[in-house]
DRENTORKOL-3810 file (N, C-alpha, C; in nm, 4 decimals):
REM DRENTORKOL-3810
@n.u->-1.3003; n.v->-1.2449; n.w->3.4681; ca.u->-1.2985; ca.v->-1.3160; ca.w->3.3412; c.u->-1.2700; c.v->-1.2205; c.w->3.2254
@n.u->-1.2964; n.v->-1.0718; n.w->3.2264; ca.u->-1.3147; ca.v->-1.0412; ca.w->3.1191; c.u->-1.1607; c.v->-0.9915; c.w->3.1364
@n.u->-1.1037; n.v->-0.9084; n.w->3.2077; ca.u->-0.9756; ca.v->-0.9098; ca.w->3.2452; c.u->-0.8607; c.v->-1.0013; c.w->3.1724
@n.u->-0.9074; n.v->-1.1369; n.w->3.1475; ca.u->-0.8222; ca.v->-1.2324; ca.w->3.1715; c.u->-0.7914; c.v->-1.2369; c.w->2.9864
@n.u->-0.9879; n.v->-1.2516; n.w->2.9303; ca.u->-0.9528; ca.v->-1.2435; ca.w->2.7952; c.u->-0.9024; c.v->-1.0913; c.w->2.7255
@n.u->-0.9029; n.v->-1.0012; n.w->2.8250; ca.u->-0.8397; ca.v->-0.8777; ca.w->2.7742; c.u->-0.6849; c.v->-0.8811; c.w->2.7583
@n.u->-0.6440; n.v->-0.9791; n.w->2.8745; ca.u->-0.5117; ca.v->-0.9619; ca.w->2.8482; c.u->-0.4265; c.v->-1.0700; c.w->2.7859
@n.u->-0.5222; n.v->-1.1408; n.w->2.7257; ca.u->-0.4902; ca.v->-1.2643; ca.w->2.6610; c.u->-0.4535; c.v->-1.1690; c.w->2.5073
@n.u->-0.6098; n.v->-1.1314; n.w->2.4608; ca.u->-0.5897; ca.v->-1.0692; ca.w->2.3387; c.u->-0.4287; c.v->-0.9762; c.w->2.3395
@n.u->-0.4248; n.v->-0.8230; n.w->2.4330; ca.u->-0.3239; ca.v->-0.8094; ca.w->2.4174; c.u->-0.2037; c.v->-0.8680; c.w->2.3842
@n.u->-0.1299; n.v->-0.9566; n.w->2.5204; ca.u->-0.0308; ca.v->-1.0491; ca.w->2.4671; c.u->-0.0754; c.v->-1.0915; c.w->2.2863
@n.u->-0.1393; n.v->-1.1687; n.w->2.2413; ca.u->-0.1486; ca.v->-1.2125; ca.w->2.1309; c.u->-0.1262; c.v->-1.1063; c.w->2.0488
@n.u->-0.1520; n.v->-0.9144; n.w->2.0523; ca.u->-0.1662; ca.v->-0.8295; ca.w->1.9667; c.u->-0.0066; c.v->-0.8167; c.w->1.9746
@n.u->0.0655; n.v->-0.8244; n.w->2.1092; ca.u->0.1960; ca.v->-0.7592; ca.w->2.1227; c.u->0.2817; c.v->-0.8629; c.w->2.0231
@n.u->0.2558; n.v->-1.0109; n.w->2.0527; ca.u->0.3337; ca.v->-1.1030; ca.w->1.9599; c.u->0.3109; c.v->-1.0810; c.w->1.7952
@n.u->0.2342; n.v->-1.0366; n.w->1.7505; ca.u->0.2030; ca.v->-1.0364; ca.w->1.6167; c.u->0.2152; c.v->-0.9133; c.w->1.5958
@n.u->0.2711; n.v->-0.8143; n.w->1.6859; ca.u->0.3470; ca.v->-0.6972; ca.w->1.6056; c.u->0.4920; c.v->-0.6894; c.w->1.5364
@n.u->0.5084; n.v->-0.5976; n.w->1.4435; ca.u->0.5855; ca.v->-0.6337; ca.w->1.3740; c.u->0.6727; c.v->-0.5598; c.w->1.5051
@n.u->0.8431; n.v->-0.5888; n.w->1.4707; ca.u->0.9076; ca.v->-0.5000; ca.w->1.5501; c.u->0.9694; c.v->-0.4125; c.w->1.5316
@n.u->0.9150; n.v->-0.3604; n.w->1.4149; ca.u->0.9929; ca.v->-0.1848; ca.w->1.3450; c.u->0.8962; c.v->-0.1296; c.w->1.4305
@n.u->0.8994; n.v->0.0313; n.w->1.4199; ca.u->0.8458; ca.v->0.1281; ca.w->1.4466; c.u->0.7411; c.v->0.1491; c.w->1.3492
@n.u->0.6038; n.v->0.2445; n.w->1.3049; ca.u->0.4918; ca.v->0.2793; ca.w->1.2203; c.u->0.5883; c.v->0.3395; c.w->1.1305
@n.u->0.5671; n.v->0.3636; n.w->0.9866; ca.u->0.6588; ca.v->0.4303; ca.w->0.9563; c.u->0.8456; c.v->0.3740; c.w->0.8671
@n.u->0.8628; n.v->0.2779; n.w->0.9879; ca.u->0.9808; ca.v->0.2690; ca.w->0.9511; c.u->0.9968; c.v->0.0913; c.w->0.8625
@n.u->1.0682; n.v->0.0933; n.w->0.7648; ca.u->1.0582; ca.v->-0.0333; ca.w->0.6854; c.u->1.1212; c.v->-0.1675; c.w->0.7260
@n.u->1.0130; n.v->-0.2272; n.w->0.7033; ca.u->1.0734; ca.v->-0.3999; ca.w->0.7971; c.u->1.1903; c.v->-0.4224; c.w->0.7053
@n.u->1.2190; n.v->-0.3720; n.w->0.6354; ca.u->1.3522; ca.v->-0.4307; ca.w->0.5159; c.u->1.4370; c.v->-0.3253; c.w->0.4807
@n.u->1.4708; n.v->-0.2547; n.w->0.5808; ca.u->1.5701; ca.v->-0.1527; ca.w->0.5175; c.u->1.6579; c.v->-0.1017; c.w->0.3835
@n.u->1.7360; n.v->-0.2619; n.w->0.3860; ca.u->1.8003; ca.v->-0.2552; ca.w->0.2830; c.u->1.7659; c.v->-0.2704; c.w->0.1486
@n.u->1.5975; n.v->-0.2892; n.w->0.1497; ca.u->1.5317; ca.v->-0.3027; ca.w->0.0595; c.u->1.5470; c.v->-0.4691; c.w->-0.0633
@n.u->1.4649; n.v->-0.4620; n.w->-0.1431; ca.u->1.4996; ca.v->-0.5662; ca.w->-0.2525; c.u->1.6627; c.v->-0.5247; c.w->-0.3033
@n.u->1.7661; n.v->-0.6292; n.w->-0.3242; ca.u->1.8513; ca.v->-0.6505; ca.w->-0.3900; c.u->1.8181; c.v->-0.5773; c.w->-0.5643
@n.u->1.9196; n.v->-0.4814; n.w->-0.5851; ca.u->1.9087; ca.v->-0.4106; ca.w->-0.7367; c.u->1.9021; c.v->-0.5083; c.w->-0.8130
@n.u->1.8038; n.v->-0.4898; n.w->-0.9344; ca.u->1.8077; ca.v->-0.5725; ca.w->-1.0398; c.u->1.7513; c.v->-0.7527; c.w->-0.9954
@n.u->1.7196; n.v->-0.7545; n.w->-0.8833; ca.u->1.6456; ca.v->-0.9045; ca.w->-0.8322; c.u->1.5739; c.v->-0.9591; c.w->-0.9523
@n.u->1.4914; n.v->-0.8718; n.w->-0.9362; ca.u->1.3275; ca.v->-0.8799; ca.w->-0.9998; c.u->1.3303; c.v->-0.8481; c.w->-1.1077
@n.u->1.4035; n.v->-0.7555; n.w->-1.1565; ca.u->1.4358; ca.v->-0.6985; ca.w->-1.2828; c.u->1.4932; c.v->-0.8288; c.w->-1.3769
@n.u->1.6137; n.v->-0.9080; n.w->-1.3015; ca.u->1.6460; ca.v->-0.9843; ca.w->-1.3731; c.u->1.5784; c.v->-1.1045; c.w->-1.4413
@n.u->1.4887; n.v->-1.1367; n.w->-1.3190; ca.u->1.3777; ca.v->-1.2820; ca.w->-1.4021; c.u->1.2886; c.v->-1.2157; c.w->-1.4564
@n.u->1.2179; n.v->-1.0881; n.w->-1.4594; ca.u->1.1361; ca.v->-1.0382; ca.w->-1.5437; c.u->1.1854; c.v->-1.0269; c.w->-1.7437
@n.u->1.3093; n.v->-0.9719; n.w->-1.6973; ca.u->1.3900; ca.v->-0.9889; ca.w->-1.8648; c.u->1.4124; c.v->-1.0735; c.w->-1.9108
@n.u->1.4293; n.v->-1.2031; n.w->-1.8294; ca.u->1.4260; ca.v->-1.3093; ca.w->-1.8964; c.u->1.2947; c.v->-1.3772; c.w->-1.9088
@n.u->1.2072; n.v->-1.3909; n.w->-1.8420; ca.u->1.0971; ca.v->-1.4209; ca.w->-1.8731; c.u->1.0556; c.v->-1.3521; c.w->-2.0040
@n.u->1.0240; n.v->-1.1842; n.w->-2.0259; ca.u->1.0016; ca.v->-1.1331; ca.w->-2.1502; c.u->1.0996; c.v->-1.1973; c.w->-2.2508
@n.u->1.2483; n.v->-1.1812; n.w->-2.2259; ca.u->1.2815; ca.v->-1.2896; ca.w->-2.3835; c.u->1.2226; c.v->-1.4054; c.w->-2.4068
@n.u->1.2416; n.v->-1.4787; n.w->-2.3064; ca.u->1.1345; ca.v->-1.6582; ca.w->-2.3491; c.u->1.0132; c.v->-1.6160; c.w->-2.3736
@n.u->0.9572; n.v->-1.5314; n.w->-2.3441; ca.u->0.8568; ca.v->-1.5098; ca.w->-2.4266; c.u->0.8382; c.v->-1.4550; c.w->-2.5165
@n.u->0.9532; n.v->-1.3802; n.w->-2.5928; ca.u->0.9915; ca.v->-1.3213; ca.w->-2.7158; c.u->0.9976; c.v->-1.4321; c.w->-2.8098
@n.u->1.1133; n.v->-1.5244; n.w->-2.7280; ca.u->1.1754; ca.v->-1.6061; ca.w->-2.8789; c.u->1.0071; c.v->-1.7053; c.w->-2.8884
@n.u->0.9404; n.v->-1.7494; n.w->-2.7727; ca.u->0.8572; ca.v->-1.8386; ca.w->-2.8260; c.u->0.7715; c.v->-1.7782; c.w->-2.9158
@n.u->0.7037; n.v->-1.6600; n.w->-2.8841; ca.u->0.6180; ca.v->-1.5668; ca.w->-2.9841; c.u->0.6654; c.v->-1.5729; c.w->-3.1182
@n.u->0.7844; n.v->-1.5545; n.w->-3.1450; ca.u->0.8522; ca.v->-1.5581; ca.w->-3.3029; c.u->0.8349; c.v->-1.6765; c.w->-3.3455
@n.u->0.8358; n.v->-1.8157; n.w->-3.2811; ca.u->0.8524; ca.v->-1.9249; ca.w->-3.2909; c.u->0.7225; c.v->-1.9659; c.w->-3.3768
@n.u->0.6318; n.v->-1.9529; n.w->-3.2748; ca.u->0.4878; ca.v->-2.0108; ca.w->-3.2614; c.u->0.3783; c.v->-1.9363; c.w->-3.2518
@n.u->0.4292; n.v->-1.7801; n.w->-3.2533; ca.u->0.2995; ca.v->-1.6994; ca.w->-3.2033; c.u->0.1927; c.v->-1.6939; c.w->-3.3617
@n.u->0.1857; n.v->-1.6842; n.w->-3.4451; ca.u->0.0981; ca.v->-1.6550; ca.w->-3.5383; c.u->0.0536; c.v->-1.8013; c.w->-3.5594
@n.u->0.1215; n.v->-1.8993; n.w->-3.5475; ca.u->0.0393; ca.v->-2.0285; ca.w->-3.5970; c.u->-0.0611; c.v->-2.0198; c.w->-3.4546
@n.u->-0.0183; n.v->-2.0253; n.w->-3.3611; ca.u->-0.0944; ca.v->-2.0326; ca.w->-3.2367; c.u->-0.2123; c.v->-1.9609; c.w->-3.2171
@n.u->-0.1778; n.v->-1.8364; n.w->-3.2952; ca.u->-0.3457; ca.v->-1.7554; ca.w->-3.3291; c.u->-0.4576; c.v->-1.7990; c.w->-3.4302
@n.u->-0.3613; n.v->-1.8492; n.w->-3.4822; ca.u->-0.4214; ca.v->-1.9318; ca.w->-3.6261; c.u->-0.5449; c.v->-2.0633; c.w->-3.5611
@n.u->-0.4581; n.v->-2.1543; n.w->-3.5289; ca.u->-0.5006; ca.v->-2.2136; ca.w->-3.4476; c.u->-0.6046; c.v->-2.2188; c.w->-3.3218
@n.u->-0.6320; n.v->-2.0947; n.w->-3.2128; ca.u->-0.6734; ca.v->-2.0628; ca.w->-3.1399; c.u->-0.8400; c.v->-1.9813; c.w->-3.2040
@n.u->-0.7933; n.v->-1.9236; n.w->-3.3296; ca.u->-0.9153; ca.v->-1.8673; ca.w->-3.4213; c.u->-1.0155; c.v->-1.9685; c.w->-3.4600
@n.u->-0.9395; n.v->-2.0902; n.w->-3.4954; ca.u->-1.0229; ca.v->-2.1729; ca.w->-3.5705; c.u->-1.0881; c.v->-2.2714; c.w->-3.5078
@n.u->-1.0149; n.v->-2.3260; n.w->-3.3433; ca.u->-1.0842; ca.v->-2.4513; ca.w->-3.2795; c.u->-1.1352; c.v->-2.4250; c.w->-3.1552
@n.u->-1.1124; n.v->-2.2216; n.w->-3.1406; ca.u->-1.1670; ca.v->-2.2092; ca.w->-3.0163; c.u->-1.2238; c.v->-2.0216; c.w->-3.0303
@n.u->-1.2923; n.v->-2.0209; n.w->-3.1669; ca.u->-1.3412; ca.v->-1.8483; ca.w->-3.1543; c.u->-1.3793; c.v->-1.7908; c.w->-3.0324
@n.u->-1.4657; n.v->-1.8544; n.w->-2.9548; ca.u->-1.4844; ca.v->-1.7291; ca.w->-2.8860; c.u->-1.3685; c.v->-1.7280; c.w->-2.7881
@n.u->-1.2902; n.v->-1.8178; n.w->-2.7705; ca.u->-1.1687; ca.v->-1.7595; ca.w->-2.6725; c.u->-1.0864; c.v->-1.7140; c.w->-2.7208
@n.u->-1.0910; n.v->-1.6771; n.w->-2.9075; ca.u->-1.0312; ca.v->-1.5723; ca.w->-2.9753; c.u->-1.0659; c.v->-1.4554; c.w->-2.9604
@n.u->-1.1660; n.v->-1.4468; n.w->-2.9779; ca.u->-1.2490; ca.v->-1.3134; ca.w->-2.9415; c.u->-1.2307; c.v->-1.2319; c.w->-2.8009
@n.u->-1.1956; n.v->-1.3339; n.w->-2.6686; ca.u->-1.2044; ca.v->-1.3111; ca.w->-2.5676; c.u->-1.0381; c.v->-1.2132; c.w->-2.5545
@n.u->-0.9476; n.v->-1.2862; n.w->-2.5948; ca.u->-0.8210; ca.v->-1.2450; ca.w->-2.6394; c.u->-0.7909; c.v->-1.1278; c.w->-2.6873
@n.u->-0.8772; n.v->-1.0716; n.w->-2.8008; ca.u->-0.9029; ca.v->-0.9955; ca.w->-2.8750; c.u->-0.9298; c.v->-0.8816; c.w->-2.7813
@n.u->-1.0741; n.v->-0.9002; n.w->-2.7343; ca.u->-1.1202; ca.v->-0.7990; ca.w->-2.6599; c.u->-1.0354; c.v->-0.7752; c.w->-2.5465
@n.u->-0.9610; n.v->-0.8257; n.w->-2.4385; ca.u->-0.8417; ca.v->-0.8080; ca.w->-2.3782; c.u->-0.7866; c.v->-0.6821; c.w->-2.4179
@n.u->-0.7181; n.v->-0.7178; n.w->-2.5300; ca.u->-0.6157; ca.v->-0.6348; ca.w->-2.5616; c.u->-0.6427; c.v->-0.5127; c.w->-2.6320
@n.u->-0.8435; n.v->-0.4770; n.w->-2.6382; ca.u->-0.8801; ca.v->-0.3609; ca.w->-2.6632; c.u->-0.8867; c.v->-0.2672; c.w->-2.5747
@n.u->-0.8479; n.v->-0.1653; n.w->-2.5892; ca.u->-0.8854; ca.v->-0.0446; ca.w->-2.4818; c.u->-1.0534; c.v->-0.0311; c.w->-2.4040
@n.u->-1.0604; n.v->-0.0557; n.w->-2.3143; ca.u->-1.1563; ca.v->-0.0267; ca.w->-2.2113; c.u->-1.2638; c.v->0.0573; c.w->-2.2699
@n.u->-1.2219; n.v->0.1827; n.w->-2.2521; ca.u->-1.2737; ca.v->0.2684; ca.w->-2.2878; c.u->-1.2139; c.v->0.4118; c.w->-2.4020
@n.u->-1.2841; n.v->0.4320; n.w->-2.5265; ca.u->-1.2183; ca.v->0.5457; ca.w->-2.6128; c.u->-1.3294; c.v->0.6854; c.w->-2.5984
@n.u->-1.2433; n.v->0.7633; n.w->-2.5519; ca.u->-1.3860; ca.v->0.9013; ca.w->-2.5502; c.u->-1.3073; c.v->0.9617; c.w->-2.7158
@n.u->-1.4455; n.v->0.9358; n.w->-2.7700; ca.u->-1.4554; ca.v->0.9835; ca.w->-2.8808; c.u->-1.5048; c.v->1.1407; c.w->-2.9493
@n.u->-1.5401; n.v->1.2219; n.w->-2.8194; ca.u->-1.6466; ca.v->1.2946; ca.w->-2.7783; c.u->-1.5197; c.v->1.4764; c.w->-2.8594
@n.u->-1.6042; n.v->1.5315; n.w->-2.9063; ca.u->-1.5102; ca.v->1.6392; ca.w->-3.0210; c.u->-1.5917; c.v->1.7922; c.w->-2.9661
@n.u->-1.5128; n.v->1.8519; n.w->-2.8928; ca.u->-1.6057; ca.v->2.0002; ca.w->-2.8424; c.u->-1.5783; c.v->2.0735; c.w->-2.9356
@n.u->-1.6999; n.v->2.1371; n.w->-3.0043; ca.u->-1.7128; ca.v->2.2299; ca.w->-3.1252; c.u->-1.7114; c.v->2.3124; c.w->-3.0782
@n.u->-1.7136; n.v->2.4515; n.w->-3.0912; ca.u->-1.7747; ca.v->2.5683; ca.w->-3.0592; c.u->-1.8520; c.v->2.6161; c.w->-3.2088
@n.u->-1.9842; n.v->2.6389; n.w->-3.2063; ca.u->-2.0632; ca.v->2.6413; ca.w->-3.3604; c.u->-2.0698; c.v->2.8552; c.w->-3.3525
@n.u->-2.0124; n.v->2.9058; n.w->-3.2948; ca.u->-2.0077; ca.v->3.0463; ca.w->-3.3114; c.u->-1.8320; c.v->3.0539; c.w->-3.3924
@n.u->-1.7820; n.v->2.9696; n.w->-3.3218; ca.u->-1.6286; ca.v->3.0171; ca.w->-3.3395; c.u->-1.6043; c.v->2.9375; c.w->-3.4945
@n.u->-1.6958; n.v->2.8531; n.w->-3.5236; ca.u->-1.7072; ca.v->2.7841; ca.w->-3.6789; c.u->-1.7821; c.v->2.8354; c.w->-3.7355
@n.u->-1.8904; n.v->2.8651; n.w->-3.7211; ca.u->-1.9520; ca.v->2.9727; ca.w->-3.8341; c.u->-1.8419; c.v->3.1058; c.w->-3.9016
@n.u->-1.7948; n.v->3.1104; n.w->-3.7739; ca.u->-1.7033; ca.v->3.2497; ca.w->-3.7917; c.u->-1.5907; c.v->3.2129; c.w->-3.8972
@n.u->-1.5206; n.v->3.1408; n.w->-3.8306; ca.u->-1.4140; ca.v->3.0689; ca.w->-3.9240; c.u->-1.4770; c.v->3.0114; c.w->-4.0697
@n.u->-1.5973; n.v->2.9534; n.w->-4.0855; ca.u->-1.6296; ca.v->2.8970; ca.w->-4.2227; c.u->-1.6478; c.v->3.0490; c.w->-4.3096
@n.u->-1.7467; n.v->3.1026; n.w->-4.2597; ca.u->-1.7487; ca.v->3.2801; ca.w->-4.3005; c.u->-1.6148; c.v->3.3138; c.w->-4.3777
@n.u->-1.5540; n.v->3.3542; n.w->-4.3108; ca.u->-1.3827; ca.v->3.3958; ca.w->-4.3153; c.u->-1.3106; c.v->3.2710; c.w->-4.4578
@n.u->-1.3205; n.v->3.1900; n.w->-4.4533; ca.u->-1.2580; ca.v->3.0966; ca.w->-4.5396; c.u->-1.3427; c.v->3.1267; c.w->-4.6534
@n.u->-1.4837; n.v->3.1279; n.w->-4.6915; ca.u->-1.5675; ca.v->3.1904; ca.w->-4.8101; c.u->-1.5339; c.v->3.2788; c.w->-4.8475
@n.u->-1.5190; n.v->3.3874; n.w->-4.7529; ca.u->-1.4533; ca.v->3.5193; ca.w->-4.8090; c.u->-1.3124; c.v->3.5122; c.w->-4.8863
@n.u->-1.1952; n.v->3.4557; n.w->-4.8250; ca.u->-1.1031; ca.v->3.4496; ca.w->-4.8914; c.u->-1.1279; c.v->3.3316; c.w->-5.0199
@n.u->-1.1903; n.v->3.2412; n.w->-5.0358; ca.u->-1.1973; ca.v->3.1935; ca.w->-5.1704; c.u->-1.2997; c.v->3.2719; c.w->-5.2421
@n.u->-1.3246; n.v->3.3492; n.w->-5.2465; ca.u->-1.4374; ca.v->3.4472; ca.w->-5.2840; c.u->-1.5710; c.v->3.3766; c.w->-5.3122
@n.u->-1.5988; n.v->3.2810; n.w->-5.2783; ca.u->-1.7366; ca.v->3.1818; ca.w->-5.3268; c.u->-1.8416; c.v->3.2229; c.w->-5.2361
@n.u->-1.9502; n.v->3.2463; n.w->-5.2962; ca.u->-2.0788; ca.v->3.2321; ca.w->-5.2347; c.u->-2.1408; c.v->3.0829; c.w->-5.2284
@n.u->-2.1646; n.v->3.1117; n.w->-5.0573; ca.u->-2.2517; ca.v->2.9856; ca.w->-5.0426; c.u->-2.3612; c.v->3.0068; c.w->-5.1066
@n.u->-2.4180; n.v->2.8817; n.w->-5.1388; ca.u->-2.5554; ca.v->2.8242; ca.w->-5.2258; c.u->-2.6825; c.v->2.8716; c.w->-5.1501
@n.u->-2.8008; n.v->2.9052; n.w->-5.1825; ca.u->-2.9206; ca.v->2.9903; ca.w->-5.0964; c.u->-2.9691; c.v->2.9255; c.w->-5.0150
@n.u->-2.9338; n.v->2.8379; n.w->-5.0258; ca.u->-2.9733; ca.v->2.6582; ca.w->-4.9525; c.u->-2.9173; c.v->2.7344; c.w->-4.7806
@n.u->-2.7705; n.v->2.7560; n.w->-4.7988; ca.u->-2.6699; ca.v->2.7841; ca.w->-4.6610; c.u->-2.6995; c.v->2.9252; c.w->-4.6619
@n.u->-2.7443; n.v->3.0136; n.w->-4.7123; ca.u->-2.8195; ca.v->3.1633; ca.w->-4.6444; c.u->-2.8692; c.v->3.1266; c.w->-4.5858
@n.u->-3.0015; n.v->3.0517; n.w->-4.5617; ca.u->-3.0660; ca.v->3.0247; ca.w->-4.4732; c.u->-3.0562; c.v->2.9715; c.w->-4.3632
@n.u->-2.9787; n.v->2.8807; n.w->-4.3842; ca.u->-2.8695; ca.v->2.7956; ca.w->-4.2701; c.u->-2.8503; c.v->2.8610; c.w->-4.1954
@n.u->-2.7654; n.v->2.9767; n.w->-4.2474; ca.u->-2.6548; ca.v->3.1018; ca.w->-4.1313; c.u->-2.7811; c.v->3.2153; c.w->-4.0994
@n.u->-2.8816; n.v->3.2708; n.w->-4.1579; ca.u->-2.9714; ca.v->3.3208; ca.w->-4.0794; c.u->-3.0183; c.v->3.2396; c.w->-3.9429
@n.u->-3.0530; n.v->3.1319; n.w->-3.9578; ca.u->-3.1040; ca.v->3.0710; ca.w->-3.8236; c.u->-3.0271; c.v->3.0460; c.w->-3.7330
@n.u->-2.8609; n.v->3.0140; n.w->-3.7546; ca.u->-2.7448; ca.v->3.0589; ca.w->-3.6804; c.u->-2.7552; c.v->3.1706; c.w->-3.6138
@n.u->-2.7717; n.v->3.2976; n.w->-3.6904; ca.u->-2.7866; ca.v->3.4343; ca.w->-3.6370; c.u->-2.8806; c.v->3.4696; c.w->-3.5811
@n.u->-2.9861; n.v->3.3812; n.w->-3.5576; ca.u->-3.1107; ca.v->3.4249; ca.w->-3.4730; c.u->-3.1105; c.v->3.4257; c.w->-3.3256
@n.u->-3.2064; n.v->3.5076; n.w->-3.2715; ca.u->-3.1423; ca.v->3.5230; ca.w->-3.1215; c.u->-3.1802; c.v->3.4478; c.w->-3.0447
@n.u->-3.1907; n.v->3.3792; n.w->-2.9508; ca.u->-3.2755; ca.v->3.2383; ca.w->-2.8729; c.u->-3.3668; c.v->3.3382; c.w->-2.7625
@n.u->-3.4383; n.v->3.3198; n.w->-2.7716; ca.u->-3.5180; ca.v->3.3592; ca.w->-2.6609; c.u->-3.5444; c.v->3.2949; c.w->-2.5618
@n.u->-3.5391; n.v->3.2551; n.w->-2.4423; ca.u->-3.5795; ca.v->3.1837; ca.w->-2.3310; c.u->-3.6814; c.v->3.2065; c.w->-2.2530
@n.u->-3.8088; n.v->3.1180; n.w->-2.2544; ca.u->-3.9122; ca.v->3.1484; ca.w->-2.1745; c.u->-3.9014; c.v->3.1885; c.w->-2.0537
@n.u->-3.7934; n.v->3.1660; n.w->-1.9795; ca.u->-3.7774; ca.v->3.2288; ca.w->-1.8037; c.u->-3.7782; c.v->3.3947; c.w->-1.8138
@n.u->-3.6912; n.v->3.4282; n.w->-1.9676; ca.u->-3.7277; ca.v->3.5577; ca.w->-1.9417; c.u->-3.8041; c.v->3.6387; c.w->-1.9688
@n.u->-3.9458; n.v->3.5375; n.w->-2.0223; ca.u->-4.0644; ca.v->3.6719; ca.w->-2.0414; c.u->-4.1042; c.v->3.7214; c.w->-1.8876
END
């Protein structure tokens, strides 16, 4: 019995193989140039000329009798995600702000002495007492 459904399955695996080789493409000759290309360009114009047509009343419209599926729209077409995130280096800016005082010859206010002393202080780390 088990024989029988073993070679049942086979046959069934051999018929539902494709008959290229692993590797080699069931479509050689590939998609026809410009197939796909072509109803895609036309689709984007009909959807060009209607946008010019109707697109701002249609937002208009869509704002006022259906907000939150304005909103939904909206958010769509916002970016996912924005890293907003700015790596300082606060040695290589002290340095540089330094340097720019000097050439305008201005003294910072006693307020920012103090500032840049605690900049210049040394960190100590408890692991290394």
């Amino acid at each position: 019995m088990a024989d029988f459904v073993g070679d049942r399955k086979k046959k069934f695996m051999e018929r539902r193989a494709p008959p290229w080789q692993p590797g080699q493409s069931g479509n050689p000759k590939g998609r026809a140039l410009g197939s796909r290309n072509r109803m895609s360009e036309s689709f984007l114009e009909d959807l060009r000329a209607t946008w010019e047509k109707h697109g701002a009343r249609a937002l208009e419209t869509c704002a006022v009798e259906d907000p939150t599926g304005f909103v939904r729209i909206v958010a769509s077409l916002l970016p996912k995600h924005v890293d907003l995130s700015v790596g300082v280096d606060a040695v290589q800016f002290v340095t540089t702000f330094r340097q720019a005082l000097d050439l305008l010859g201005n003294e910072p206010p006693s307020s920012r002495r103090r500032i840049n002393k605690v900049i210049e202080a040394e960190v100590i780390d408890d692991a290394d007492e």
